[in-house]
N, C-alpha and C positions, 0 to 999 in steps of 0.2 A: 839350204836344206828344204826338201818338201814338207810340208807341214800341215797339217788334217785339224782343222780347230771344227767341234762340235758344239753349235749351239750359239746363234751369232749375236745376242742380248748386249747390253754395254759393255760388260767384262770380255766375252769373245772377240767383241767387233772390234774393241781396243788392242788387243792383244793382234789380230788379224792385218789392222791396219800398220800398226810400227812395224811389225816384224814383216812385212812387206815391202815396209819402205827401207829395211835393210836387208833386204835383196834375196829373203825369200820368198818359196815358191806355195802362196798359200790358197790350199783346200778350203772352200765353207760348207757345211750342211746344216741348214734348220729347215725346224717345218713348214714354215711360214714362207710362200712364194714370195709375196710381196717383200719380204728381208732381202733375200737371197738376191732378188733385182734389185732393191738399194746399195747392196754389197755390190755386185760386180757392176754398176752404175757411177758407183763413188769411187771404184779401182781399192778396194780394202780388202777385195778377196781377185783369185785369178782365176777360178771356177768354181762351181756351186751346183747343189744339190739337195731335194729334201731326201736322199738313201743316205746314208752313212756306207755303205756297201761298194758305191762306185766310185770310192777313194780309196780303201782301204789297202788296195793290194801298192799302193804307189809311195804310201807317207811315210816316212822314218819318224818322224814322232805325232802324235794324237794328242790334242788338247780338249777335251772334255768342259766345256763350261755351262754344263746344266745341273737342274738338283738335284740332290745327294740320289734320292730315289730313282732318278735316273738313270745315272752314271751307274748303277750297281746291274740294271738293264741291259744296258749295251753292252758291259763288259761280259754277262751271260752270253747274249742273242747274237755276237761276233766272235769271229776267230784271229787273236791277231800274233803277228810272227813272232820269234828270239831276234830279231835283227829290230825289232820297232820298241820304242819307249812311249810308253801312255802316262797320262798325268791327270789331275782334276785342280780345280779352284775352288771345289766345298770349302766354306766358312767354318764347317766342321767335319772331322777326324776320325773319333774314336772308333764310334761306332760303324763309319762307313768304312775306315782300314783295317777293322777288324774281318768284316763279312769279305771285302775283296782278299785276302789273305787267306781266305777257305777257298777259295777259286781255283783251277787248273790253270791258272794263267802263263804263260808263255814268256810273251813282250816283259821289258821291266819295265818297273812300274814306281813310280816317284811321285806323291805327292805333293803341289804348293799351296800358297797362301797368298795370293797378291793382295796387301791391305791398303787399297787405293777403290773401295768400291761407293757408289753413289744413291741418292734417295729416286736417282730417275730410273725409268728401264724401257727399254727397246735400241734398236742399234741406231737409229739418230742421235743419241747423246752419247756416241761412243765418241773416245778422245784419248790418244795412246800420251796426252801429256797427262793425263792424271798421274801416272807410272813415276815420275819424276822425282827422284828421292823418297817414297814411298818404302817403307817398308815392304821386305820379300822372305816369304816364311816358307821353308823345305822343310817335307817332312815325311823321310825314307819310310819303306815297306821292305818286307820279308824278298821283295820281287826286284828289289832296288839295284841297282849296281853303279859303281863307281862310275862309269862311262855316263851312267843315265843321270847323275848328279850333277857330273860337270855340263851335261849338255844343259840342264834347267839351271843353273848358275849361269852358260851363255846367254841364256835367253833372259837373265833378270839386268845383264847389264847392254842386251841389246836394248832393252826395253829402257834403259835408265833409270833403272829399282837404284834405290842407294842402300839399306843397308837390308845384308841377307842372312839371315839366320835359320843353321840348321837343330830341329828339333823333334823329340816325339810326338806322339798322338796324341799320347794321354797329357801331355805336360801346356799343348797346342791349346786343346780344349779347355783347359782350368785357366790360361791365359784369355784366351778368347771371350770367355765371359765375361770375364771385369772388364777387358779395353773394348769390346765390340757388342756384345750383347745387350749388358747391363746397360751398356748408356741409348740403346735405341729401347728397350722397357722403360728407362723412364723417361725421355721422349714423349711417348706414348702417354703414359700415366699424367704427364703436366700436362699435356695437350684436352686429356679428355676429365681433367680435372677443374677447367677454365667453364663454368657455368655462367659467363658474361654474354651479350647478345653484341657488343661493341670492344671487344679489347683490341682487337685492331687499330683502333685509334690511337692506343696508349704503349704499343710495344718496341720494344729498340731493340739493337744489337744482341744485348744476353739473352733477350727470350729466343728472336731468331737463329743465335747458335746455340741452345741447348733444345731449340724444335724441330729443327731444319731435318732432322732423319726420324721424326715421326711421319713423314710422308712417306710409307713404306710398304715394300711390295711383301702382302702380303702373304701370296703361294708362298714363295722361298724361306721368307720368316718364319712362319708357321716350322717348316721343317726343322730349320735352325735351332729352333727354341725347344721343341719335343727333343732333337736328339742331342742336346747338349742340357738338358733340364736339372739333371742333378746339381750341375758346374754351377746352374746360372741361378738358382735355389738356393745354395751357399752365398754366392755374393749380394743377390738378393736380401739377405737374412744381416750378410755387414753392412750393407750400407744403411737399410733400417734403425741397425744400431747405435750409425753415427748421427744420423738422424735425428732418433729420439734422445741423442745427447745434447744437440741442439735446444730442442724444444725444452729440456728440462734446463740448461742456462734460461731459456727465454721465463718459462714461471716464476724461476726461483731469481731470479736478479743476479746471476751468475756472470760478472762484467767479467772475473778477471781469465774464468774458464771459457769465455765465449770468446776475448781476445786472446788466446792461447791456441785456439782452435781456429783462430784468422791467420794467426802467425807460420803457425805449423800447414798448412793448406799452402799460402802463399810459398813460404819456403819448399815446400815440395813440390810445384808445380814450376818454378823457377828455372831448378834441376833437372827436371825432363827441359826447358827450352835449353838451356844450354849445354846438354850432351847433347840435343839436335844436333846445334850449331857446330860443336867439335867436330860431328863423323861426316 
């Protein structure tokens, strides 16, 4: 299949290169000259362009991998056919399948989720093994069709997505917050909470896995968090509350409610490793 991926950043470039080394025929376009010759340098794309224009007429499907603001851009400022299937990897939904669903749009149109994304960005850290059991979130439009569903279900086990799940907007978004949002805010929040001039010296394993995605880009973020803010205000607000449940065992010498509240953590996080391991 020829294949149009826009926007050649780690998610694009990853996307660009697997699905090249299964034997399609891949389009790049970004702006950035300097990509577009590491792309077709590395063999991760098979032509390249900063027009999105001088592919257009040739690709049965378009991948979209820029932000949300974007993506609502191109699909304005081009014309694309009933024969092509367009797609995005927005981290968020709602708001941006609503506006493309007031669109004349043509092409169908299916939006995904590849939840395999990184604290790096530019396309030297792309790597189509991140994809690798990775969860893969579909999630149809008004524009959708059954043929354009099954093609982005091809492409999540070209890619070696393990488990795929089809879903709404609205239901994407109030997910999204709790598993992906919420934990890069507080990321965030512990990182710039640390008024030490030396903690470096003292940190191990759990501060590096609950810091590691406070190194974060923040153009994209920024969007993320405005257009999903309601969602991520809610979960915000629960976690607070378990929180301060915390803190009120710690005052009060609350031994047998703060071991209830190790128990119940441990046993729930247990559960998710081993429905991993099942699927």
């Amino acid at each position: 299949m020829k294949i149009l991926i826009v926007g050649l950043g780690v998610i694009g470039a990853s996307f660009a290169e697997g699905l090249k080394q299964k034997g399609h025929y891949i389009y790049g376009v970004d702006k950035d000259e300097s990509t577009l010759s590491y792309a077709l340098n590395k063999h991760i794309i098979d032509e390249g362009s900063t027009d999105i224009k001088d592919f257009m007429h040739v690709a049965k499907l378009i991948i979209l991998c820029v932000y949300p603001r974007a993506i609502l851009d191109i699909l304005k400022e081009n014309n694309f056919t009933e024969e092509q299937i367009v797609t995005d990897v927005s981290g968020v939904k709602e708001i941006l399948l609503t506006e493309i669903e007031k669109l004349p749009l043509k092409a169908s149109y299916v939006s995904i989720h590849p939840m395999a994304g990184r604290e790096k960005k530019g396309i030297m850290y792309a790597d189509k093994s991140r994809f690798i059991n990775a969860n893969y979130l579909i999630i149809p439009t008004k524009f959708s069709t059954d043929e354009a569903i099954n093609v982005m279900k091809e492409v999540a086990c070209d890619l070696e997505f393990g488990e795929i799940t089809i879903m709404d907007k609205k239901y994407h978004d109030h997910m999204i917050a709790k598993t992906s949002q919420l934990p890069h805010a507080l990321a965030v929040a512990l990182v710039l909470a640390d008024e030490e001039v030396d903690t470096v010296k003292y940190i191990g394993d759990s501060y590096r896995d609950l810091t590691r995605i406070a190194m974060i880009n923040h153009e994209l973020w920024i969007e993320l968090f405005l257009e999903n803010k309601d969602n991520l205000l809610k979960n915000i607000a629960i976690f607070e509350k378990k929180l301060d449940n915390i803190k009120d065992c710690l005052k009060n010498d609350k031994f047998a409610e703060l071991a209830l509240m190790f128990k119940q953590s441990t046993k729930k996080r247990e559960l998710m490793n081993k429905e991993k391991v099942a699927k």
